[in-house]
C-alpha positions as CSV (number, residue, x, y, z in Angstrom):
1,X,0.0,0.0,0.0
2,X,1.2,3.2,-0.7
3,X,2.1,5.7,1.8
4,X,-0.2,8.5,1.7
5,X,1.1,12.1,2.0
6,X,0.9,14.0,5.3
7,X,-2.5,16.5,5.6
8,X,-2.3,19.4,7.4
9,X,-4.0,17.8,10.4
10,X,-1.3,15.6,10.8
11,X,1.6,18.1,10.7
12,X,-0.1,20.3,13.4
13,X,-0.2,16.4,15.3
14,X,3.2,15.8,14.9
15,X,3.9,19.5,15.7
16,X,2.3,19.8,19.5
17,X,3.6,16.4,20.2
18,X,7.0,17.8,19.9
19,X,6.4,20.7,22.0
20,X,3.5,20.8,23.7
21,X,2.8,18.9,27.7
22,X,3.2,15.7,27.2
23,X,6.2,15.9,25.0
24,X,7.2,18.1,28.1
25,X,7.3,16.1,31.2
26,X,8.0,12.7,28.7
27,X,11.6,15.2,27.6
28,X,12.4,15.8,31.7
29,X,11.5,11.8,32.8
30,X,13.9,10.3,30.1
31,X,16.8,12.7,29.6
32,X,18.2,13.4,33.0
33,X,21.1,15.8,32.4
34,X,18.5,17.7,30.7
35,X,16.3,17.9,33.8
36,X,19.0,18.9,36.0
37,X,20.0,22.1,33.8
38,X,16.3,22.9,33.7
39,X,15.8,22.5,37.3
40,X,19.1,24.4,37.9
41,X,17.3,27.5,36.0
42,X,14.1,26.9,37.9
43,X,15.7,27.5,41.0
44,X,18.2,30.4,40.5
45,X,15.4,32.1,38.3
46,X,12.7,32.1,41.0
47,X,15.9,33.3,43.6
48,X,16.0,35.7,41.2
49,X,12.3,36.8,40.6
50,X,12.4,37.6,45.0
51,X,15.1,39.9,44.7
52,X,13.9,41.4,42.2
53,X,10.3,42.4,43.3
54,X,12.1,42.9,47.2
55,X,15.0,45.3,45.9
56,X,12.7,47.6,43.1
57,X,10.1,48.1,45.5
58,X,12.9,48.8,48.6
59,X,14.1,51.7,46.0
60,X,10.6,53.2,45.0
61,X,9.5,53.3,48.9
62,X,13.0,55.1,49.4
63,X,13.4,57.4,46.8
64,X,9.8,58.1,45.8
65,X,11.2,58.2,41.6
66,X,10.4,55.8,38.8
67,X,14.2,57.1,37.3
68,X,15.8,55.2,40.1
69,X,14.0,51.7,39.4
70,X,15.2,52.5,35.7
71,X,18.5,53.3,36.8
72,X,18.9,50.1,38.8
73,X,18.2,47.9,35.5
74,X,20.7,50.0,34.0
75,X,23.2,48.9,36.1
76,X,22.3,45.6,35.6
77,X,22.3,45.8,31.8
78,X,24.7,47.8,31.2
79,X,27.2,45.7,33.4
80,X,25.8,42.4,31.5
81,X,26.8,44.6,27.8
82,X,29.9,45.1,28.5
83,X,30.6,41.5,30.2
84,X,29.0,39.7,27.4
85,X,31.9,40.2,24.4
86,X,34.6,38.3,27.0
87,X,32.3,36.4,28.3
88,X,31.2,34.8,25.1
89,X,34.3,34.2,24.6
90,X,34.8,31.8,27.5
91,X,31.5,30.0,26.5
92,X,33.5,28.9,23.8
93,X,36.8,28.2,24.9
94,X,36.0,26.9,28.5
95,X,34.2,24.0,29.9
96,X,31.2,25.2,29.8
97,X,29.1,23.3,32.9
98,X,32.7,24.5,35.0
99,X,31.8,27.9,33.8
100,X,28.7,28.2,34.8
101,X,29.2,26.5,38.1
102,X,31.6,29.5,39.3
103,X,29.3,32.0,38.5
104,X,26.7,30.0,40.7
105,X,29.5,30.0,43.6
106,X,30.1,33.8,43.0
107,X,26.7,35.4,42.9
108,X,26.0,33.4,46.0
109,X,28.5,35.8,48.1
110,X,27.1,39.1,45.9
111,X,23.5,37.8,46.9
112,X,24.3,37.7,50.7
113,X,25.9,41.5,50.1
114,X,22.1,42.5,49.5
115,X,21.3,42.0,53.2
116,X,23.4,45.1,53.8
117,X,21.1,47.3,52.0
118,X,18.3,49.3,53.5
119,X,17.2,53.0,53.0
120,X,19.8,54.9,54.4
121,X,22.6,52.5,52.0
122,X,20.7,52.0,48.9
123,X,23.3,53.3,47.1
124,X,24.8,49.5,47.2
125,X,22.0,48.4,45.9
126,X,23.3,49.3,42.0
127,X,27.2,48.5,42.5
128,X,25.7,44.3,43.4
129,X,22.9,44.3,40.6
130,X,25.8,44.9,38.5
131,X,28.3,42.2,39.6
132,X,25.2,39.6,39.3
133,X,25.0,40.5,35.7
134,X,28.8,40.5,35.5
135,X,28.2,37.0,36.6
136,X,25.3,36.1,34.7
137,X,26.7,37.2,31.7
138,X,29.2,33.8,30.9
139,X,25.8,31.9,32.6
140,X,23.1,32.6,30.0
141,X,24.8,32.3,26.6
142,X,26.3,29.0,28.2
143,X,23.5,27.3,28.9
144,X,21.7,28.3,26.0
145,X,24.4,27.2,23.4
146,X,24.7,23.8,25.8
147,X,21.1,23.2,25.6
148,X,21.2,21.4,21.9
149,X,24.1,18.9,23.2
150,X,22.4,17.8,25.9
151,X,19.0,17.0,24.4
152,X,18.5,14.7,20.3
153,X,17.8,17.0,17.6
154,X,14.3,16.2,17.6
155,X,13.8,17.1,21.0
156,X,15.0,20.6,21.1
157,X,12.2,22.1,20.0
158,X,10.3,20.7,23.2
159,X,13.5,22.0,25.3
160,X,13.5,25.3,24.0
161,X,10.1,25.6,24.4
162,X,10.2,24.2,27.9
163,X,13.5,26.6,29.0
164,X,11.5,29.9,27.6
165,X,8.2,28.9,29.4
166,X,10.8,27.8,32.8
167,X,11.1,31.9,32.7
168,X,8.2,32.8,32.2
169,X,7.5,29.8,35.1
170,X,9.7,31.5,37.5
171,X,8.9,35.1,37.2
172,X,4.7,34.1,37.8
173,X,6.1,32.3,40.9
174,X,9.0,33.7,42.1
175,X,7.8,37.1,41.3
176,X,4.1,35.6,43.1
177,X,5.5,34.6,46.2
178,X,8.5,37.5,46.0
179,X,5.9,40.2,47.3
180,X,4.5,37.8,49.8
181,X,7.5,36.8,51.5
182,X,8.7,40.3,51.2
183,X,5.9,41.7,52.7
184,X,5.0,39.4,55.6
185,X,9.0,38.2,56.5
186,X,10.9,41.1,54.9
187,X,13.0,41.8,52.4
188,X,16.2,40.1,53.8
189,X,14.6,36.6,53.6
190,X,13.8,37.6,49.6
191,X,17.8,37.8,49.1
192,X,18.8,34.6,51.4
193,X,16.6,32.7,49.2
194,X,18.2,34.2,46.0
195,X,21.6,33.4,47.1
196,X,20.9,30.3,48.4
197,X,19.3,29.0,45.3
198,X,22.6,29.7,43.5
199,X,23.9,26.9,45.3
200,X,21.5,24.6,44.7
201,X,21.9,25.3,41.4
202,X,25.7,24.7,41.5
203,X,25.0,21.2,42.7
204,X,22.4,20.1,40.2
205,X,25.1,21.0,37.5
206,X,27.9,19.3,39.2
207,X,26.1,16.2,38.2
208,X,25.5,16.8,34.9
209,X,27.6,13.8,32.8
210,X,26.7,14.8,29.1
211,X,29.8,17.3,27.5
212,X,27.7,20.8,27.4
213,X,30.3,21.6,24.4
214,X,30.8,19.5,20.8
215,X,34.3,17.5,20.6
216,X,37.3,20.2,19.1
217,X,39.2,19.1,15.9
218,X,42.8,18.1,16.3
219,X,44.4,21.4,16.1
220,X,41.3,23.5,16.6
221,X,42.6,27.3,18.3
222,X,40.3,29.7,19.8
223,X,40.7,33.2,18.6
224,X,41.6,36.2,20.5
225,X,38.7,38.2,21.7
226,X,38.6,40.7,19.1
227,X,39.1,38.4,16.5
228,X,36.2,36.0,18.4
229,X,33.9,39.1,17.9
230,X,34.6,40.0,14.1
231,X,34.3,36.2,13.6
232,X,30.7,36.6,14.7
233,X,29.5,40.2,13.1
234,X,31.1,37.9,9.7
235,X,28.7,35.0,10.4
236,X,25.8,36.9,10.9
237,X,26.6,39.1,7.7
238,X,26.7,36.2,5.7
239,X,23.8,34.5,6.9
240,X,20.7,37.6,7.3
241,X,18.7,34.7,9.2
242,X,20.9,35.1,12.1
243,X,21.2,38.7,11.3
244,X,17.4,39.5,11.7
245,X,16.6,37.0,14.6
246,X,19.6,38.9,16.3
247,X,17.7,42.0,15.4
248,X,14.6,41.3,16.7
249,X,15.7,40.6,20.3
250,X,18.0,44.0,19.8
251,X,14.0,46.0,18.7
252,X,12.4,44.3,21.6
253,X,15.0,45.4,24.1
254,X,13.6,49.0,22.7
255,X,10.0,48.7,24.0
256,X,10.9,46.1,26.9
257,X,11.9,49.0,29.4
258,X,8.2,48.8,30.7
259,X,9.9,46.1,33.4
260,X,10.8,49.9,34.8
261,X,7.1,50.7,35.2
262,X,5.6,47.5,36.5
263,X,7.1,48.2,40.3
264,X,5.7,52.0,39.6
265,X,1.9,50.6,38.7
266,X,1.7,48.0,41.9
267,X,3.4,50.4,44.1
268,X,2.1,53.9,42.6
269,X,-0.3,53.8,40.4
270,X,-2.6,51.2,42.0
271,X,-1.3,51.6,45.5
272,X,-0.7,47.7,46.2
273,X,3.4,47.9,47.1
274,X,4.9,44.5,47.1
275,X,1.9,42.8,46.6
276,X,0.7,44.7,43.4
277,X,4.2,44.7,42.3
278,X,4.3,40.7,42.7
279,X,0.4,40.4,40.6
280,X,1.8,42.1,38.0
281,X,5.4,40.4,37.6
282,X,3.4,37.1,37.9
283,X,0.7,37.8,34.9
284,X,3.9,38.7,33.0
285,X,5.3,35.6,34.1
286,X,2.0,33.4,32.9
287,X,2.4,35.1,29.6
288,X,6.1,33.9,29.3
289,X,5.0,31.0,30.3
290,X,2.2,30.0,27.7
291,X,3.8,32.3,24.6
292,X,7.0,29.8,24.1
293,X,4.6,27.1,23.3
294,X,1.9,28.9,21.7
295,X,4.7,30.4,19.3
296,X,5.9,27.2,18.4
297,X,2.6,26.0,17.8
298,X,2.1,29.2,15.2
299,X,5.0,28.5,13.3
300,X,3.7,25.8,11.9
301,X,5.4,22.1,10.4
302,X,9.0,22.7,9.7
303,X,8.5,26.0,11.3
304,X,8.1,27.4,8.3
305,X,6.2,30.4,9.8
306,X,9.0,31.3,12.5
307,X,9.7,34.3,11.0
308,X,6.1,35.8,10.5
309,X,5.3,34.4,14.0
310,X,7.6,36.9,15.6
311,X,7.1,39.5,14.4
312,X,3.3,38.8,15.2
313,X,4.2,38.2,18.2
314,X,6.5,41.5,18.6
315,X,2.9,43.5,17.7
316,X,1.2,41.6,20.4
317,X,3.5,42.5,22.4
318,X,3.6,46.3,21.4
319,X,-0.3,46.4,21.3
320,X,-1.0,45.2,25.1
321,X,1.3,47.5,26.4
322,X,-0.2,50.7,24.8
323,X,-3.3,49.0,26.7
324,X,-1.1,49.0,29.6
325,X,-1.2,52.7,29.5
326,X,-5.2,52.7,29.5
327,X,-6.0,50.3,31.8
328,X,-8.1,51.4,35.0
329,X,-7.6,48.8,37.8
330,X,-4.7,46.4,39.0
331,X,-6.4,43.4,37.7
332,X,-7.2,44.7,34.3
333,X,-3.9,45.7,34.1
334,X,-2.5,42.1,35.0
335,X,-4.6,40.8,31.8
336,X,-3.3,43.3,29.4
337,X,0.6,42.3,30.6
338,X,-0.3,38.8,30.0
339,X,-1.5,39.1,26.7
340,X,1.6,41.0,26.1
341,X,4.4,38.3,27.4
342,X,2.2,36.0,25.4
343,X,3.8,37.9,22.4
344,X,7.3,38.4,24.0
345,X,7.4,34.8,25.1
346,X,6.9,33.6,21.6
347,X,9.2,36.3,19.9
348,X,12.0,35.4,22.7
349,X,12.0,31.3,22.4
350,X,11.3,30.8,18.7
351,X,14.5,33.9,18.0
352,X,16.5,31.6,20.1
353,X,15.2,28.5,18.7
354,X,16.2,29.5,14.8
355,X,20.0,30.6,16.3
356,X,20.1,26.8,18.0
357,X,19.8,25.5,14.9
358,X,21.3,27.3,12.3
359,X,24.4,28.2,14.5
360,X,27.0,25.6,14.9
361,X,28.6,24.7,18.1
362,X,31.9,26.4,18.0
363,X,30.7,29.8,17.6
364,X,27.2,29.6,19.3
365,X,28.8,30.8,22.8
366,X,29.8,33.9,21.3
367,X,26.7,34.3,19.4
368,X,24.2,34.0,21.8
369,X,26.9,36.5,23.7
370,X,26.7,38.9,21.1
371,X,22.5,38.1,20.6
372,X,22.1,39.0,24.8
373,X,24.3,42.1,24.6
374,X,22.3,43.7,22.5
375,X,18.9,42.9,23.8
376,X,20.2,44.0,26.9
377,X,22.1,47.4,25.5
378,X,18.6,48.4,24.3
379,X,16.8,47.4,26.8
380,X,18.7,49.6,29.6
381,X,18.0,52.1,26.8
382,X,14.6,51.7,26.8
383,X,14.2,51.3,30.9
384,X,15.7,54.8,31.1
385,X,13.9,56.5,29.0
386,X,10.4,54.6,30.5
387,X,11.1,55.5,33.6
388,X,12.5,59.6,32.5
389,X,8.9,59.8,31.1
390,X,7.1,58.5,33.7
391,X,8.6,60.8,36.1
392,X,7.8,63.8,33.9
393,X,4.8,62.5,31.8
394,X,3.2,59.8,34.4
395,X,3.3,56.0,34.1
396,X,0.6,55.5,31.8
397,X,2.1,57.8,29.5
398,X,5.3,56.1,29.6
399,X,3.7,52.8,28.9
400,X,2.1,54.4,25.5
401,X,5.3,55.3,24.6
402,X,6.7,51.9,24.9
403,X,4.2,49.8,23.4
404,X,4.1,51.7,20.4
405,X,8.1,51.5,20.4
406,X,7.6,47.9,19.8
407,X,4.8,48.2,17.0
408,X,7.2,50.7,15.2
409,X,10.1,48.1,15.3
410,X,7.5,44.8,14.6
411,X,6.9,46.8,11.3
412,X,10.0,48.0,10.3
413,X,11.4,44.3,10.5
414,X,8.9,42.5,9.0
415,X,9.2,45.1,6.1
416,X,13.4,44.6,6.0
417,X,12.7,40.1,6.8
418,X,10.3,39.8,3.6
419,X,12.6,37.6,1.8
420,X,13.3,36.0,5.1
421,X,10.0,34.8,5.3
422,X,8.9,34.0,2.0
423,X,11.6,31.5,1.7
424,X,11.7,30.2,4.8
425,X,7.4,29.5,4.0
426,X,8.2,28.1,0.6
427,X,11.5,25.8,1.3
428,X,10.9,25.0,6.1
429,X,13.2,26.8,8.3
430,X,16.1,24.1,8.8
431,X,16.6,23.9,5.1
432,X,19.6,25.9,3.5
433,X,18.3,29.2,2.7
434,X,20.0,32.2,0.6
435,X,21.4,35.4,2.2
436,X,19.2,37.8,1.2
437,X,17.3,40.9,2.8
């Protein structure tokens, strides 16, 4: 009997078995060095997600001024910027699960420093949010570029999907239980837990047995750092797919300074301090969670849709948070962010999903490097100028601004990634495609 062609039906089948629940937990009960990185992540993120909510609204109850929230994720992004060229760098050249280790082992000591800030010393508060990301900046492109050696090919769609919902996991829950702890323990508890969960963390990769890095070549030598970073501006010239998924993180970083304003709406605008701060970081954090798997979903069999899908999904994102801007109470407010992280969830996992596969091994440290300095360059950017405006303008004003920051960009590169897309629909993502606008 002859075989009979796939139908549409079956290819959306085959697609949500490879990344939607099932394909899920079946990816964390059979590949166990897989689990323990993800775990690792759940941990240290949802550390992270109670410092967060503890130290923003510790600055806004101190100083009274949006600027200052926007200045402190300056000092975190900025510091990661210009970490992230020599830090790519070692992604490459070191052992990558070593790596990552010490930076678990050293932002458990700059986690504990955080107990030593209070209002009359919250000065100290911007010097340590910088040496975490000085920290975190070798961590993330690490265990990104790791991720496809530790899982089969077929599988890493589900694990990509599954590490950008773990985020959007964390942030719902850390963020959740952040402004709860904070509120009814104190903030020093919120930063014990962060640092401790750095060492749990540390552990769960110690056991780790699969190589996080692809064998090197006899005679294989790494380049000098300089040379390292031409090498990837060269790649990414030649191939405009990893140009324009580079790009879009870069033009969401531009709109994605509204992370300034969501302390100012639970604390100022709807007058809920740590607790309205923590509802909103967790309907963020819900979005995140579902858009990974909804984008994949979108993209279609062979993914042949990635590139429309995020820049869909960049609009989403740009259109809730112009709603942002409008909405009247806490809880309509907590909708419209979810919608929105729906759309930056997507955009975020299936970018990072095309530079998996398209990238190879040797050079992906230093891409995904070069991919997180510039999302974060822009989004300091962005978290400044947010938080400038809603100082002078108001919050919801600021929040306007944003949203529409991110339609402006969605436009502008689905108008430059036309080629891009038409290709990738007529010939599937993972098949050779020609460098071309």
């Amino acid at each position: 009997m002859a075989e009979r062609e796939p139908t549409p039906d079956d290819r959306e089948q085959e697609l949500e078995a490879t990344t939607g629940v099932r394909a899920s937990m079946s990816l964390l009960r059979k590949n166990r060095d897989f689990r323990r990185l993800f775990l690792a992540s759940v941990i240290s993120l949802g550390g992270d997600w109670f410092l967060f909510v503890a130290i923003t609204s510790l600055i806004v109850e101190t100083t009274g001024r949006a600027i200052d929230v926007g200045l402190a994720i300056l000092a975190q992004e900025l510091a990661f910027f210009i970490a992230s060229p020599p830090a790519g760098v070692l992604v490459d050249r070191l052992d990558r699960r070593k790596l990552m280790i010490a930076c678990d082992l050293a932002r458990i000591v700059v986690c504990a420093s955080f107990l030593f800030v209070g209002t009359g010393t919250i000065w100290l508060a911007y010097p340590l949010l910088s040496m975490l990301s000085v920290f975190g900046a070798p961590f993330d492109p690490a265990s990104t570029a790791a991720t496809p050696n530790l899982v089969e090919p077929r599988d890493l769609p589900t694990a990509n999907a599954l590490n950008g919902s773990l985020w959007g996991t964390m942030l719902a829950v850390g963020a959740g239980l952040g402004g709860i702890v904070a509120t009814v323990f104190g903030r020093d508890v919120a930063f014990i837990v962060d640092a401790a969960s750095f060492g749990v963390s540390a552990l769960l990769l110690w056991g780790i047995q699969r190589p996080f890095s692809e064998a090197r070549e006899p005679g294989h030598t790494h380049p000098k750092m300089l040379d390292a970073t031409i090498e990837v501006l060269q790649y990414a010239r030649r191939d405009h797919r990893v140009l324009a998924l580079i790009g879009v993180k870069a033009g969401f970083g531009l709109a994605a300074g509204v992370l300034a304003l969501i302390p100012v709406f639970g604390a100022e605008v709807f007058h809920r301090s740590e607790i309205g701060v923590g509802a909103l970081m967790a309907a963020r954090g819900v979005g995140a969670l579902v858009g990974p798997f909804l984008g994949h979903r979108l993209s279609g069999h062979g993914h042949r849709r990635l590139f429309s899908t995020i820049g869909l999904s960049l609009a989403v994102f740009g259109l809730a948070y112009m709603a942002l801007g409008l909405a009247p109470t806490l809880w309509i407010a907590a909708g419209v962010i979810f919608v929105a992280h729906l759309g930056g969830g997507a955009q975020w996992v299936l970018s990072t999903f095309g530079l998996q596969v398209l990238v190879p091994d040797h050079i992906r440290g230093r891409v995904f490097a070069v991919d997180f300095a510039m999302i974060t360059l822009s989004l300091a950017i962005s978290s400044l100028i947010a938080s400038a405006v809603a100082d002078s303008a108001g919050p919801r004003r600021a929040a306007l601004l944003v949203g529409a920051m991110a339609i402006v960009w969605a436009i502008v590169w689905m108008v430059l990634t036309r080629t891009i897309r038409r290709r990738t629909a007529a010939e599937g993502f993972s098949l050779p495609t020609v460098a071309d606008g």
